[in-house]
N, C-alpha and C positions, 0 to 999 in steps of 0.2 A: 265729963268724960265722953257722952255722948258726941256734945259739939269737936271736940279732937277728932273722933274717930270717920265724924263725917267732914272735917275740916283734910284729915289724909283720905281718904277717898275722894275727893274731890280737887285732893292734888294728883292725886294718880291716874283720876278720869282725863285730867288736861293733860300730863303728862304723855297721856298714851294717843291723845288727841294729836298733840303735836309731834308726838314721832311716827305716827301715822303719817297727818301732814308732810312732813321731812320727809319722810320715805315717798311718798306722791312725790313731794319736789324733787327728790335727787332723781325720778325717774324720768318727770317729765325733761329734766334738763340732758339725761342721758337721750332722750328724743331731739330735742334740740340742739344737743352736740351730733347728732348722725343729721338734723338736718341744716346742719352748717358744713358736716362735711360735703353732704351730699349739691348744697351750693354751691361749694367750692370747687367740687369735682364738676359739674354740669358748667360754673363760669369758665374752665379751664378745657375742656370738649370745646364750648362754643369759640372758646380763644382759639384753638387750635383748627377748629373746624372754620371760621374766618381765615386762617395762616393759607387754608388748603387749601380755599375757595379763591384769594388770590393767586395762590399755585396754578393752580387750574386756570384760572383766566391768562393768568403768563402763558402756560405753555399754547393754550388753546389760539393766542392773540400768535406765539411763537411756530405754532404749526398753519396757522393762516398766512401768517407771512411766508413761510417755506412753498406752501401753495401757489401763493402768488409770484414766487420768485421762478420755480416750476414752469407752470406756464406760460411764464415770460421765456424759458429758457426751452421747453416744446417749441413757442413763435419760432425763436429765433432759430432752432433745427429746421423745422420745416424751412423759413428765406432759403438758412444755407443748401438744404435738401433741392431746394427750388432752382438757386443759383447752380448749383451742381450740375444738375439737370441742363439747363441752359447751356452749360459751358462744356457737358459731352457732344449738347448737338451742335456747337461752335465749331467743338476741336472735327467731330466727322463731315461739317462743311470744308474746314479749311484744309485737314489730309485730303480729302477728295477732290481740292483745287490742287493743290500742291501735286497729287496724280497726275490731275488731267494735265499741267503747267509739264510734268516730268516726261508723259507721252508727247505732248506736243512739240517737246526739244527732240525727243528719239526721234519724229517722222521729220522734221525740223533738220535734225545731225543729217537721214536719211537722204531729205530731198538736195540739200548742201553737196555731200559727196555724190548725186548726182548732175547736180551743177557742175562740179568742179571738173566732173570726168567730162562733161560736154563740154567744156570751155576747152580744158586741153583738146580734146577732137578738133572743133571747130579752129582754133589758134594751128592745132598740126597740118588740121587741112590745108590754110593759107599759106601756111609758107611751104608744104610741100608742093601746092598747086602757083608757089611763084608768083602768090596775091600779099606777099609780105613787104614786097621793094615799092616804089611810087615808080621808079623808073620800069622795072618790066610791066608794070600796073600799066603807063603810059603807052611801052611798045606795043604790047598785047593789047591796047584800046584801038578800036576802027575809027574813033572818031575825038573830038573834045568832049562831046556830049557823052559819050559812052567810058572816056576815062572820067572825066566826073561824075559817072553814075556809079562805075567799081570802085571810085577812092569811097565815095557817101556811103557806100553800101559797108564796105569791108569798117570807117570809121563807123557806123550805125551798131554793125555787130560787135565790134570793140565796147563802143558807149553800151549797149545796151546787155553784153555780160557785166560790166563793173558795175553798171548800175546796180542789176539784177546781185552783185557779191553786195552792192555796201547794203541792199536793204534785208538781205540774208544776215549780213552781220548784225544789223541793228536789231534783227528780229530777234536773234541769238541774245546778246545783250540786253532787250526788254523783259526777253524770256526768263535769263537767268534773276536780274533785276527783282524780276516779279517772286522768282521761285524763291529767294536771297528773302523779299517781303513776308514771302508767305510762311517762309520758316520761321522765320522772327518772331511771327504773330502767334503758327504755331506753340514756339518755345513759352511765350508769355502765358499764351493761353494754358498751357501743362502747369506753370508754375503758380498760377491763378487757380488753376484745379488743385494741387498740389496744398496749396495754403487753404485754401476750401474745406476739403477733404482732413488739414490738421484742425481745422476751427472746428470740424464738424466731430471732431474725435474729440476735442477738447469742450464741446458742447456736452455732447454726449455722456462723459465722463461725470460734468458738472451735475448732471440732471439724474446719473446713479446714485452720487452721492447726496443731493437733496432728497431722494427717494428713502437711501438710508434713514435721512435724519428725520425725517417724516414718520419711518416705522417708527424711529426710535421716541420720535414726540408721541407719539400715538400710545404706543407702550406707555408713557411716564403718564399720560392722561389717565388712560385704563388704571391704573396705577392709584395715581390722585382721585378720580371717581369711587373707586372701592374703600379707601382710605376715609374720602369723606362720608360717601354712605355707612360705613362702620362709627364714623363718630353721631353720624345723624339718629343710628339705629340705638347708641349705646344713650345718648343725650331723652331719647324716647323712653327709654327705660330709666336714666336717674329720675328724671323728672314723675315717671309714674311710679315708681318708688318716694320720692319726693311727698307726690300724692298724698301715698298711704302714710307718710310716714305725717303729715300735716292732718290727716286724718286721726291718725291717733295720737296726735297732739293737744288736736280740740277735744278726743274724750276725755286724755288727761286733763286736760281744762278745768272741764266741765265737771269732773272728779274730783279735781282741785276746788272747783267753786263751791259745791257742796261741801267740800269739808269746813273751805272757809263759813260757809254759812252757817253750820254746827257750831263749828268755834266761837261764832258770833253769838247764834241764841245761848249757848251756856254763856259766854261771857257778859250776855244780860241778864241770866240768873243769877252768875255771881253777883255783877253790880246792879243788882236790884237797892236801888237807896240811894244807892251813889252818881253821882254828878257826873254825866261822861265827858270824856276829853275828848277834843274838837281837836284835827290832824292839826291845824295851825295853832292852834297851843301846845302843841308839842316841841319840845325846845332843845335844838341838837346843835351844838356848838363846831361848827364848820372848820375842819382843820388845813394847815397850807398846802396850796395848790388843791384844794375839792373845786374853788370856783373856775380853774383851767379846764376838771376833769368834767364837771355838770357840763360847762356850754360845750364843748367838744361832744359828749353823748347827744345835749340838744341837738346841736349841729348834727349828727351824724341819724337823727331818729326824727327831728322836725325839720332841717331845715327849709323846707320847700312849703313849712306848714302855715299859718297865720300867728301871731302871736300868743295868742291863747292856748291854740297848740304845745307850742312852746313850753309853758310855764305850766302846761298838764304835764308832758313829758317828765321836767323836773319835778314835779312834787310825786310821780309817781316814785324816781329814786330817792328825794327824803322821806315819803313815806315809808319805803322801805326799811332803809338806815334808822327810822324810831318802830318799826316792827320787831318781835321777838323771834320773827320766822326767817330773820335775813342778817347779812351780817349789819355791825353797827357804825360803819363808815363808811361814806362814800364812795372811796375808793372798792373797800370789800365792795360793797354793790353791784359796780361796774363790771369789777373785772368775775364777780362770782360765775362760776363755770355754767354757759349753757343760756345766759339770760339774757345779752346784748349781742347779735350777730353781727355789729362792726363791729368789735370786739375783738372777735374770733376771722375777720375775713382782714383783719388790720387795715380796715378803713379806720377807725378810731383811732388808730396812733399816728395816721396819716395827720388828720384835722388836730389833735391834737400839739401832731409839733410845727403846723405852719400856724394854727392860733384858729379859734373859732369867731363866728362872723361876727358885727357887733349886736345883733338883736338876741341873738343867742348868748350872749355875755351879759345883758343885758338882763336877760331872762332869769339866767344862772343866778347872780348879784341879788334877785326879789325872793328868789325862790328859800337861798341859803340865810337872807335875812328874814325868812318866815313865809313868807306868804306860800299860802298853800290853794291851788285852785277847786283840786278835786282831793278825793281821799282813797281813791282806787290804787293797788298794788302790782296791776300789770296792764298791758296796752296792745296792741296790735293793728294790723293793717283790717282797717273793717269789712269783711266776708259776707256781712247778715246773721251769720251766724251767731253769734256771741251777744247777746244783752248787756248794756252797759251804755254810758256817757259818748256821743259820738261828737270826735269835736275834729273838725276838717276828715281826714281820708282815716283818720285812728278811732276805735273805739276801748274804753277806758274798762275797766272793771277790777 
């Protein structure tokens, strides 16, 4: 009666061992569901926060270019500014020949109809003084010599008014000629100003509106700056949340590892006499598709590891699957809530449905036919922290 009563106490003590246990696991795993979401949320920051940091370099590369198109298009105001310039003091040379050309016809017209009125005098005079015939030219000479000095004289004055009209005419004609040039020049030169003055309005206009687009890049920078700084400020905080939250993961651990270790010394009192079982004689019949699901977990937990690595990884989930603290399949293993973070980040279903490597297949195939390397129930990235089997970057426990 005795041995019953301490044979149910001793179911009860375990009993209460393990839902204690269970109750540490569901909580740790509630830890490590916040920190998977909290990865997820900090991989998707950092995504986004890349998205914006290209942004930014677009617009930044996009408002340098506006810059430079800018002061290409200042240059090119100031030429036309320049030319401009040039071409007012052109136009005030060429009005101010065109002046001087237009006085110089008026005294020109002026001196003309003073010619013209002495010619008529001098022609009046002749034939009223009776110097207009050859024959009274002749009577009225005293001599030969004296009527050949009044014909020469009277032909001299003759020769030397039409002279004196055709070089007046010609002057007239060069005059206007020139004045005819200069207007020409003029006319070009206004419409050389004219086309200046739109280039220089059409300059000008371009260089408003690159100014626009400049505030407007300038804005969308500002914009992008504050955006990124918000995700950089928010990624500061998952991550030290993150922190704590890795922090009290390892208590829970470390929680958990002492209870494991409780569990252990009673279950060497129980089996005090009896033969302990070695993880590799433990014998858990593999069902179809476990060996897709092992090497794909390997893959996604060793792959970068050495081979030993590997076939710890795996024997850590059949160790599981023959524990009474986890479920009893593979599968349950894997997907159990909280315990595998490719998992939960759906890198595992990635590897999964392209196929897992071949060393990892490899791996999976020793593991499911037995072979067990280590007898440790959980693993991680190794910190220092944690005691336990360190085999490449994992430690085992």
């Amino acid at each position: 009666m005795r041995k019953r009563i301490r044979y149910k106490v001793q179911i009860l003590t375990l009993l209460l061992c393990l839902t204690f246990g269970m109750a540490i696991v569901s909580h740790a795993e509630t830890t490590q569901d916040k920190l998977n979401d909290t990865a997820s949320k900090i991989d998707e920051l950092e995504q986004r926060k890349q998205e914006k940091e290209k942004e930014l370099e677009r617009l930044n590369q996009y408002k340098s270019n506006l810059s430079g198109e800018l002061q290409q298009l200042d240059t090119q105001l100031y030429n036309i500014s320049a030319d401009l310039e040039e071409l007012e003091q052109q136009l005030d040379v060429t009005n101010a020949s065109i002046a001087e050309k237009e006085a110089g016809i008026e005294k020109m017209e002026k001196k003309s109809e003073e010619q013209y009125e002495n010619m008529k005098r001098r022609i009046k005079y002749i034939y009223e003084n009776g110097q207009g015939n050859i024959m009274e030219i002749l009577l009225a000479s005293k001599s030969i010599s004296d009527f050949l000095n009044r014909s020469e004289y009277a032909a001299a004055i003759t020769n030397y008014d039409r002279d004196m009209l055709d070089v007046y005419i010609e002057t007239l004609h060069a005059i206007e000629d020139e004045k005819e040039r200069l207007e020409e020049k003029r006319q070009e030169e206004e419409y050389l100003k004219k086309e200046k003055e739109e280039k220089q309005n059409e300059v000008h206009t371009l260089i408003e509106e690159k100014k626009v687009k400049i505030n407007a890049a300038q804005g969308q920078i500002s914009d992008a700056e504050n955006t990124l700084g918000g995700y950089e400020e928010e990624i500061e905080k998952q991550k030290a949340y993150e922190d704590e939250l890795e922090k009290k993961k390892e208590k829970e651990e470390a929680e958990r590892l002492e209870q494991l270790r409780k569990q252990k010394e009673q279950g060497k009192e129980q089996d005090k006499g009896k033969e302990k079982q070695k993880p590799e004689d433990i014998k858990v019949i593999p069902a179809q598709g476990d060996e897709a699901l092992l090497a794909a977990i390997i893959e996604c937990e060793a792959g970068g590891e050495i081979y030993e690595g590997k076939l710890a990884v795996g024997s850590v989930v059949m160790n599981r699957v023959a524990s009474s603290s986890f479920p009893n399949t593979v599968v349950g293993v894997i997907y159990q809530s909280g315990q595998f973070s490719p998992v939960a980040s759906g890198r595992f279903a990635t590897v999964l449905a392209k196929g897992a490597g071949s060393s990892s297949v490899k791996a999976a195939k020793e593991v499911l036919a037995g072979k067990r390397t280590i007898d440790a129930l959980y693993f991680r990235t190794n910190n220092g922290l944690i005691d336990g089997t360190i085999i490449g970057n994992h430690v085992f426990y």
